[in-house]
N, C-alpha and C positions, 0 to 999 in steps of 0.2 A: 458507539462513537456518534455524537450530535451529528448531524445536518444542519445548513442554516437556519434551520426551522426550530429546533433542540431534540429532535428524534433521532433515538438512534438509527445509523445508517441500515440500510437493506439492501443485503445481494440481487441483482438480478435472478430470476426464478431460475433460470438454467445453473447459473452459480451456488444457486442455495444449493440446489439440488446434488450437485455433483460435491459439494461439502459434507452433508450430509450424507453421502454412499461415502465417502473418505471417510468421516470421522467412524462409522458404523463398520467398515472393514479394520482400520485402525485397532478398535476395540477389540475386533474378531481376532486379529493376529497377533499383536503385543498385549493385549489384558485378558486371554482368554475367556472373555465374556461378551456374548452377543448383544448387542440394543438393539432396539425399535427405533423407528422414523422419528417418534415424537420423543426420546431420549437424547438424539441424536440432534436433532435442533431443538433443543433446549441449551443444551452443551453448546451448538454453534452461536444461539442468542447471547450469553455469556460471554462468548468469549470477543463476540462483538462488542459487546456493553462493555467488558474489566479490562479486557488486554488492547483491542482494537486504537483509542484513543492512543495509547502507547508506541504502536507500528505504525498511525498514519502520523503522529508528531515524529519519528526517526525520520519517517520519509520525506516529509515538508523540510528539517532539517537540512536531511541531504541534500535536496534538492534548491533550497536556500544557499547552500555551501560552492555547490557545483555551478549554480546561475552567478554568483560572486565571482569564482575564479576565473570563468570565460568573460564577464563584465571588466575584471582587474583586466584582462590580457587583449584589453581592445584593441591598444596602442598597438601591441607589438603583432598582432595577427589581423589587422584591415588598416594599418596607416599607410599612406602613401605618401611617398618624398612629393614636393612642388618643387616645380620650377626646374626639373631635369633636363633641359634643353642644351643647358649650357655646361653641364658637368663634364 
């Protein structure tokens, strides 16, 4: 997934890392077969690059969607009557 730069994005180290123990346990217990570290993020590179563009545009979407319908509902959740003096 680019950066404003066009690279693909990079997990913080703690992040890689604990992706990395996930995908390598993953492997251990649904595909009964063990990887190594450099297996295992290779796989997670991948899946940054193919899938990742995919999950951050759902999420921008969403979040496009959700910033909409609180913008639509301005009116009715911060309007205030004038002029209630005399009502």
């Amino acid at each position: 997934m680019p950066n404003e730069t066009g690279q693909p994005i990079k997990l913080a180290a703690e992040a890689e890392q604990r992706s990395v123990a996930s995908i390598k346990r993953f492997f251990g217990e649904h595909m009964d077969d063990d990887v190594g570290d450099l297996k295992a993020k290779l796989l997670l590179d991948f899946f940054l690059e193919e899938i990742g563009p995919t999950v951050y545009n759902r999420a921008i979407g969403d979040a496009q969607a959700t910033l909409q319908e609180r913008v639509g509902d301005l009116d009715g959740s911060c309007y205030q009557a004038e002029f209630n003096y005399w009502r």
